[in-house]
N, C-alpha and C positions, 0 to 999 in steps of 0.2 A: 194419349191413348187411354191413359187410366181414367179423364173425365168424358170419354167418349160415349164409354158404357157406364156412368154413373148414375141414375136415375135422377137423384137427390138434386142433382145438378140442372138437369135440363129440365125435370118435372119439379121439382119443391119437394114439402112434406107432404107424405101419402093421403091427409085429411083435406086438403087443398082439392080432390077429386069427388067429395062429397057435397052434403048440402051445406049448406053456411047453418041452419040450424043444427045440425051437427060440430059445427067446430067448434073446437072445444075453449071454454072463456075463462076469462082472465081480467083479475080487476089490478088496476095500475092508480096507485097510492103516490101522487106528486106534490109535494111542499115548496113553493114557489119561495126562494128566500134569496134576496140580493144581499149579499157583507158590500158596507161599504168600503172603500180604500181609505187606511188610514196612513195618513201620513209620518213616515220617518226622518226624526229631522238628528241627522250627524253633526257632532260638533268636533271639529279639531280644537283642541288649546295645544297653543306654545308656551311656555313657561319659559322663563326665565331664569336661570340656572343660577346668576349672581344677582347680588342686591344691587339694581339701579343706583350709582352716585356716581353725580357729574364735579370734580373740582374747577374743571375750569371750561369754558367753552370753546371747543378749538376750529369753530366756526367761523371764528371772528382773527383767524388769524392768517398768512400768507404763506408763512416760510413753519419748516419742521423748530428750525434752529430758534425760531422766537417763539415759537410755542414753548420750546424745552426750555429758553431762557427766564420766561414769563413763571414758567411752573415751579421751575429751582424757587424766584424770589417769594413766590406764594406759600411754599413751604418754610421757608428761613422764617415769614411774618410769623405762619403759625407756630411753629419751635419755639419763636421769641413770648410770643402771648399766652402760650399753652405751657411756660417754664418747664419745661422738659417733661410733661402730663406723659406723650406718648412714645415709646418706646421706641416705635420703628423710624424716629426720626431723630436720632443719636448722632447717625452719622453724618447727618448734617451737618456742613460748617456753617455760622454764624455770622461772617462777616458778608455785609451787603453785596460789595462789587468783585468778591474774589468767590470764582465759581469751582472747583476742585469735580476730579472726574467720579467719584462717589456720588456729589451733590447730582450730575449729568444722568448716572446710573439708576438712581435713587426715582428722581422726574421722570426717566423714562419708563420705569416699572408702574409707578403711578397712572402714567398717559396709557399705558399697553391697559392695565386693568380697568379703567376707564373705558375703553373702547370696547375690550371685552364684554363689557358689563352695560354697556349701549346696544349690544350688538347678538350674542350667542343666544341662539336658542335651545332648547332640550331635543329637539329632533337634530339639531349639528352639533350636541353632545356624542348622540348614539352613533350618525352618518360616518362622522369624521374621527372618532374613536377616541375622542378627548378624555382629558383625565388632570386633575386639579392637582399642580407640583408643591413643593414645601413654600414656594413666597408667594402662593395664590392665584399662580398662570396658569391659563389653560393651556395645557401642548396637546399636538397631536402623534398618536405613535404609527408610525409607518413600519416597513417590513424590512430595516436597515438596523435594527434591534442588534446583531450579532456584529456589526459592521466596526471599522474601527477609526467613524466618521466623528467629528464632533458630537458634544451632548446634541446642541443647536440643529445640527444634520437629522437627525435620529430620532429627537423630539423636539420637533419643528415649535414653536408658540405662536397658537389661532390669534391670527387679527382678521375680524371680519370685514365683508365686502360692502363699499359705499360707503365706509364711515368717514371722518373729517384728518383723523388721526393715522386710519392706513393709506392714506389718498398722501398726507405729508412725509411716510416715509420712503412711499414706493417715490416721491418728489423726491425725496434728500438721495437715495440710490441712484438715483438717475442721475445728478446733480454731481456727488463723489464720482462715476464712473464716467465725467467730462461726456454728461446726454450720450451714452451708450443704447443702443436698441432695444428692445421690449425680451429679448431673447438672453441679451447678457443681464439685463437689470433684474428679471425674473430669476435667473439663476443663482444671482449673488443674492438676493433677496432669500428665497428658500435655504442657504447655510445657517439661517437664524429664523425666520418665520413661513408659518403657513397660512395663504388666505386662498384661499376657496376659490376655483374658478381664475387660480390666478395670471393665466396671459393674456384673458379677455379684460379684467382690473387693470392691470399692468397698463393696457396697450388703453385703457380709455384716460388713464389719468398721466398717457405720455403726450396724447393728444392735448391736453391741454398745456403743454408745455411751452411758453411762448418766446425762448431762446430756439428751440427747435421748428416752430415754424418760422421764421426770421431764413432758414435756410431751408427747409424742404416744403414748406407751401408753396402747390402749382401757382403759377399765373391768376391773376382775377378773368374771370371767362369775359370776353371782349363785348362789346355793347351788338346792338344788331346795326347788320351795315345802312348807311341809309344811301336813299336811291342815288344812281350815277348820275352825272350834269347831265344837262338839256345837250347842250354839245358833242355828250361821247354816246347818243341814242337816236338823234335825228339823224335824217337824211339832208348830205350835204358834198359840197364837191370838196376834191382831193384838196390837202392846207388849208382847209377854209379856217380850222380853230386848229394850232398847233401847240406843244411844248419847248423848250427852248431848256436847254442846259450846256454846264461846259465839262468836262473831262478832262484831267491832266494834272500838274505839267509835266509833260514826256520829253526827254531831253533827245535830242535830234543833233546830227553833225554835220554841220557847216562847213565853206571854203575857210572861216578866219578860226573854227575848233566847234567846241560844242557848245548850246542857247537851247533855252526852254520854249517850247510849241505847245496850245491847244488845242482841242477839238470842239468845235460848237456841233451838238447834236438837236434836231428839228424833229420832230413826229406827230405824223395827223393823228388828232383824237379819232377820227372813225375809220379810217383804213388802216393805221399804225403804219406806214410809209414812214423811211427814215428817211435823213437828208444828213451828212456829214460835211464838215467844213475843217481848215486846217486854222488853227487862229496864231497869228505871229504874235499876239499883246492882248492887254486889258483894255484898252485905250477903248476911248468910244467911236473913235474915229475908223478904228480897223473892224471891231463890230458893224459899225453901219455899209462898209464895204462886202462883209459877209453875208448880213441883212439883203444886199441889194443883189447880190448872184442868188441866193435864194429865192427872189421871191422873180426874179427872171426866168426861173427855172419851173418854179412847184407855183405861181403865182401869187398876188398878194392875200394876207389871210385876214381874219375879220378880228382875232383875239389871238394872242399871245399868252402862256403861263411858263412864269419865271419860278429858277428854284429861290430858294434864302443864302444858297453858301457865301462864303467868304468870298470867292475868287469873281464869284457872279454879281454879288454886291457893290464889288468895287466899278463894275461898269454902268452898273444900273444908277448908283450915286453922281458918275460922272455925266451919264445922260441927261439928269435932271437939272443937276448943278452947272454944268461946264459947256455943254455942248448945246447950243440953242436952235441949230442947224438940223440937227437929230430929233429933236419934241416938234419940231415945224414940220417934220418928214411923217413922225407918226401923226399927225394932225388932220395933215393934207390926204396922205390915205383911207382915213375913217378906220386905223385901228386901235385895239384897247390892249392893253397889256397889264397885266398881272402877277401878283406875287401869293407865291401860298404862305397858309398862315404859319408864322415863326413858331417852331418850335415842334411843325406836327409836319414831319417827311414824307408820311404816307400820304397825304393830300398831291405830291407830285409823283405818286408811283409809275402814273401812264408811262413817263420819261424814264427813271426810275430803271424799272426793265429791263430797256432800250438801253439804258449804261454796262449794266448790267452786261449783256448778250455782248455789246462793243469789247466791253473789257475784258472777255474771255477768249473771242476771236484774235484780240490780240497778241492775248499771253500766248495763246495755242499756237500761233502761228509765226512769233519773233519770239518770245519767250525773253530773255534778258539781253538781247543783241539791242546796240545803236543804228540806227538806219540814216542813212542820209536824208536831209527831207525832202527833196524828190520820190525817196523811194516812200518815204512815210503818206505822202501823198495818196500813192497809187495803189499804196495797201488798204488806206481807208476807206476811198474811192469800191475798191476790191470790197470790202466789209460791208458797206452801204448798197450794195448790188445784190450778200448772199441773205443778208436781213429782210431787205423787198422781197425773195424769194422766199421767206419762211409758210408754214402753213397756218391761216389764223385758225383755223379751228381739228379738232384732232380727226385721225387717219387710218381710216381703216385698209385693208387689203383690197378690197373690195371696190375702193373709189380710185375712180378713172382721172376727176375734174376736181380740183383742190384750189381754194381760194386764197390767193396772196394778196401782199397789197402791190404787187410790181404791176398784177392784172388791172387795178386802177390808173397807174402811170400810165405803162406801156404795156395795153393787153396784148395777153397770145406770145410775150417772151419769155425768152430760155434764159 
């Protein structure tokens, strides 16, 4: 409302309504000057709060305990050559191979200022609140001052982070507390020292610990699979390439007491159709009786693979060796039969499986009872019928038509 009626506003300055020779002038005095930008250049210095000196190099060593052993002997040479020059090495004893816990004490004071003195800078002077004790340690003072915790607790002593010499004690902690976890070794560590950042330290120099991985390294990650046979991807009729394993021995009850039974287990590479057989022996001779219902039934196949076991070995040996009747049989049908390679089980997993699924059906459904083998029979027979009816591929709600391999045998059955 107020700029509604303001003149100022809507018209200008009241001269603005005259002549331009009339308005009134004004001379504008402008000094063109660029400053250039000068450059600030900040410098941080760290200093060095102790006098750099290195006695021994603990680079070059593996274990806490040889470093400290190494260090004792280096100080006894100087004691011996320096005839007692220096003072702070009194307490040292003298004799070469007898190490007393002073000499221990003495070295390890040594190695701490040493690292110190590799390590502290004047900014983690002020940071970490440090302050230089009567035998030349840096400690740090934390807020346990009134506490009624050890000196150790209360004024922790700075080892810094990354050095050679806090990497071999946080080692020897871990080491005394029989490779405890990054939580207790941290813990026990801080009633005597403080390092910086210490469970990210902790936990990198447990990683290197190579008793501990020995047990908790995962597995090596597995190669990339390589492609499936020509036989478990082509198209091909039912048994044309089968596997071949045995199962057992299950003890079964006879008229004269109880005798050991096997099962020869069959399955097509590409339908996975099972075939069960009951086996009375190893013999090659009842093999090839089992051999000959089978292939009566599922027809003859063009390739066979055999497992490596024990039990399967001893017939395959006898096929070759004993039986002449048998290699004349596989001959005259044009098939090849095979062995996977010794040593690697997962090249016959196709079978594998298929033992697998058998010998769960079993237990679920006899569970520790002996069967007559009539009845063993009619159960396997039974298992071989609900395996053909499995689904090979997975099941939604949704699907009406599910593909088995029984639909290869005998399609359209229940």
């Amino acid at each position: 409302r107020k700029l509604g009626k303001n003149e100022l506003w809507w018209y200008g300055p009241s001269w603005l309504k005259g002549n331009e020779s009339s308005w009134p002038q004004w001379e504008f005095n402008f000094k063109e000057e660029i400053e250039e930008p000068k450059e600030k250049i900040i410098a941080k210095i760290t200093t060095h709060t102790n006098a750099s000196f290195t006695l021994i190099n603990g680079s070059r060593f593996s274990k806490w305990l040889k470093l400290l052993r190494t260090t004792v002997r280096v100080l006894k040479f100087i004691k011996i050559t320096s005839k007692g020059k220096f003072k702070w090495l009194q307490t040292l004893s003298i004799e070469k191979e007898r190490f007393t816990s002073e000499d221990y004490n003495l070295a390890e004071l040594i190695l701490i200022k040493q690292a110190q003195a590799e390590g502290i800078i004047e900014d983690e002077k002020e940071k970490w609140n440090l302050y230089l004790d009567d035998q030349g340690l840096w400690r740090s003072l934390n807020r346990l001052e009134s506490s009624e915790l050890e000196v150790g607790s209360k004024r922790s002593i700075y080892l810094p982070r990354h050095n050679p010499i806090t990497e071999f004690l946080i080692q020897q902690y871990h080491e005394d507390l029989i490779h405890a976890g990054v939580a207790h070794t941290l813990a026990e560590m801080r009633r005597k020292f403080w390092v910086p950042k210490g469970r990210s330290e902790v936990k990198r120099v447990l990683n290197k610990c190579r008793a501990c991985k020995r047990w908790t390294t995962k597995p090596f990650k597995l190669p990339d699979m390589p492609n499936l046979p020509e036989n478990r991807v082509t198209r091909s009729r039912t048994s044309a390439h089968v596997g071949l394993d045995y199962m057992g021995p299950l003890s079964v009850k006879i008229d004269s007491g109880l005798t050991k039974r096997w099962v020869a287990l069959f399955t097509c590479f590409t339908t996975r159709a099972v075939h069960l057989e009951l086996v009375e022996n190893l013999s090659a001779e009842c093999f090839l009786h089992i051999f000959r219902r089978f292939i009566a039934r599922r027809g003859c196949p063009e390739s066979i693979l055999s497992d490596n076991a024990s039990q399967f070995q001893l017939v395959f040996k006898t096929m070759e060796e004993q039986d002449i009747k048998l290699t004349n049989f596989f001959a005259k049908k044009g098939m090849v039969w095979k062995n996977i390679v010794p040593g690697a089980p997962w090249t016959g997993g196709v079978y594998e499986r298929i033992i697998g699924l058998t010998k769960r059906a079993m237990k679920k459904a006899i569970g520790r009872r002996l069967l007559w083998e009539r009845e063993l029979i009619t159960l396997i027979t039974e298992i071989e019928g609900i395996l053909n009816t499995r689904p090979l591929t997975s099941t939604n709600f949704d699907d009406y038509v599910i593909i088995r391999p029984i639909d290869f045998i005998s399609p359209n059955a229940s």
